[in-house]
C-alpha positions as a Markdown table, in Angstrom:
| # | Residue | x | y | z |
|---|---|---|---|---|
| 1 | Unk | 0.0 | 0.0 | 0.0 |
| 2 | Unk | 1.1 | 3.5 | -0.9 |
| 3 | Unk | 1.4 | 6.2 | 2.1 |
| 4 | Unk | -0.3 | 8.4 | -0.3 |
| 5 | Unk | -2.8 | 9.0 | -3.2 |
| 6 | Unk | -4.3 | 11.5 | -5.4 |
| 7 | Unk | -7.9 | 12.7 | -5.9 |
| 8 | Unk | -7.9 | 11.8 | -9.9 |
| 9 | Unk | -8.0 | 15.7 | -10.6 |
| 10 | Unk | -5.2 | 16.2 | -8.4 |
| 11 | Unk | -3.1 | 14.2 | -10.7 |
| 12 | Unk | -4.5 | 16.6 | -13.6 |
| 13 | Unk | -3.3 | 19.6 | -11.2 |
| 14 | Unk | 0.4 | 18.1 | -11.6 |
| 15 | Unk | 0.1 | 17.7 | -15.4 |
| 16 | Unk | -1.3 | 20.9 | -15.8 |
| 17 | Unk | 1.1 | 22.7 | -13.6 |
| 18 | Unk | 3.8 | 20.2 | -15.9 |
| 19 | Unk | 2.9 | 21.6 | -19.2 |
| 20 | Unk | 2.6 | 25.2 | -18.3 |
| 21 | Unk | 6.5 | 25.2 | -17.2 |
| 22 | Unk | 7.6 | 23.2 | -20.0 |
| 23 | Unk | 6.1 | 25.6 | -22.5 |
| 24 | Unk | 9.6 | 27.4 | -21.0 |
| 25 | Unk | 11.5 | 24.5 | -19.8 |
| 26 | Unk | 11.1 | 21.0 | -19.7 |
| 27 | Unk | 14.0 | 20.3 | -17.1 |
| 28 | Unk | 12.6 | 23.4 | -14.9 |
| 29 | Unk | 9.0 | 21.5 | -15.2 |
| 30 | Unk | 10.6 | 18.0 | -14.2 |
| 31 | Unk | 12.2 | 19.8 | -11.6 |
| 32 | Unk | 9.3 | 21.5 | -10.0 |
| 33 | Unk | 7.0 | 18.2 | -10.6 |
| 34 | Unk | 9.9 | 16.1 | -8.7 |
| 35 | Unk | 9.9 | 18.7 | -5.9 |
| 36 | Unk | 6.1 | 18.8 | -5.3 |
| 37 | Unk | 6.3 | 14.9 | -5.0 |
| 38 | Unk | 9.1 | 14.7 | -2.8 |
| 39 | Unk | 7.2 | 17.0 | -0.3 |
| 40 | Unk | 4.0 | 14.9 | -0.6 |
| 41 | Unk | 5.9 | 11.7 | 0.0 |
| 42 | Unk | 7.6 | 13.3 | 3.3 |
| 43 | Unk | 4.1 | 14.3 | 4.2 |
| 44 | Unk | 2.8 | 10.6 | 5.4 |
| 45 | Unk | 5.1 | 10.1 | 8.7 |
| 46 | Unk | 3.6 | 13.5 | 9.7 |
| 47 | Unk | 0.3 | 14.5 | 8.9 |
| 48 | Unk | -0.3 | 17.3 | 10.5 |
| 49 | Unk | 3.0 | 19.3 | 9.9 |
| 50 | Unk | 1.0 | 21.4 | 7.2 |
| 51 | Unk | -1.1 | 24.4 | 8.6 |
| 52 | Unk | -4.7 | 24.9 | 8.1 |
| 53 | Unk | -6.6 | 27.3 | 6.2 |
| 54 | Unk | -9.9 | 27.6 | 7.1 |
| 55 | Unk | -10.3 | 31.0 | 4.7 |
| 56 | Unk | -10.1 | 28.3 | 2.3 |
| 57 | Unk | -12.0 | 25.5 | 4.2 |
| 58 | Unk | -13.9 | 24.0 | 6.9 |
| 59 | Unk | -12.5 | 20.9 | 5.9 |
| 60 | Unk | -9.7 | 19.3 | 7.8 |
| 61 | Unk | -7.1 | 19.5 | 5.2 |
| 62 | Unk | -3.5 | 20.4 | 5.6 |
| 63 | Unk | -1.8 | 22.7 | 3.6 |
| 64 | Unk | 2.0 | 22.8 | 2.1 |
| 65 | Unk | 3.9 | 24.8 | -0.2 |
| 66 | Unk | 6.6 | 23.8 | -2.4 |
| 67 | Unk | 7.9 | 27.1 | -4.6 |
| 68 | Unk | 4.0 | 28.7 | -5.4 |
| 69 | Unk | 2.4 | 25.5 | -5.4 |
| 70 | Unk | -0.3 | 25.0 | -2.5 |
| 71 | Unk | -1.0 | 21.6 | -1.6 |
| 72 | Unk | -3.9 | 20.4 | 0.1 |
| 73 | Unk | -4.5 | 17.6 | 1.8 |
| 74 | Unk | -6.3 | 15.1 | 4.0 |
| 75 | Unk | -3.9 | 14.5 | 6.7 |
| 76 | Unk | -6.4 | 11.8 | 9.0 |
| 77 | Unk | -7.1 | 9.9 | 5.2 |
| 78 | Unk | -4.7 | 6.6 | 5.2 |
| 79 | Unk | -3.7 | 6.9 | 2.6 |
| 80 | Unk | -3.0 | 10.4 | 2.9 |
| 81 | Unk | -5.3 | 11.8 | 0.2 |
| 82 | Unk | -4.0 | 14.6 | -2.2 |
| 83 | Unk | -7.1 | 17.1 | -2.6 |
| 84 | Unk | -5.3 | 19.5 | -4.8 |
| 85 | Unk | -2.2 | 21.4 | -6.4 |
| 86 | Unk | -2.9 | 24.4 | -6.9 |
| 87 | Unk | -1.0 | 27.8 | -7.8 |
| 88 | Unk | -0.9 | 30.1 | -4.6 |
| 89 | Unk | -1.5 | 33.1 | -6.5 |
| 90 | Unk | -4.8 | 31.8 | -7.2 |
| 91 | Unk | -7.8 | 34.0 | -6.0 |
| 92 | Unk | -9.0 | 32.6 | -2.3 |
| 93 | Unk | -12.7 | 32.3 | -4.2 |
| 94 | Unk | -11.2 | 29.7 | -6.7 |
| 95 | Unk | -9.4 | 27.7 | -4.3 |
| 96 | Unk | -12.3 | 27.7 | -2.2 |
| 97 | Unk | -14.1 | 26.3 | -5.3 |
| 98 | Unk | -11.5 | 23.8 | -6.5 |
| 99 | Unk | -11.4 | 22.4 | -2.8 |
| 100 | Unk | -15.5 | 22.2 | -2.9 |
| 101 | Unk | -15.7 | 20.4 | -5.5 |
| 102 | Unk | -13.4 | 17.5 | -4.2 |
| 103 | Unk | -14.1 | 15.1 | -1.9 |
């Protein structure tokens, strides 16, 4: 069993966020994609090191950063459960969306 998982469209997040950079750089978007995974996999042996947002949600999800990249997710899910990837420059109203519409 995996220590983690994906909500489907989180795994679309990561492509998404992969073919945006590589319009510049493909090594810069393996780079960043590799990055964002290694902080999700060091997030299973501690759960709730990420901090909450409850501007975004009332939720208990978890949220990390790696560069401008907000992660959220379900820290009491085993696996823990990727909600979303999103870009922290994103308007609060969208994330609050995106997080809505995934359980």
């Amino acid at each position: 069993m995996t220590a983690y998982d994906f909500h489907p469209e989180a795994a679309i997040d990561l492509d998404k966020i992969w073919d945006f950079i590589a319009d510049d750089s493909v090594d810069v978007a393996d780079r960043v994609v590799s990055e964002i995974l290694g902080r999700i996999s060091d997030l299973p042996p501690f759960p709730q090191q990420g901090h909450r947002r409850p501007d975004l949600t009332s939720r208990p999800l978890r949220f990390t950063a790696v560069y401008e990249y907000l992660i959220a997710y379900a820290p009491d899910q085993k696996p823990l459960w990727v909600i979303a990837v999103m870009h922290g420059r994103r308007s609060p109203r969208v994330m609050r969306a995106i997080l809505k519409g995934r359980q």
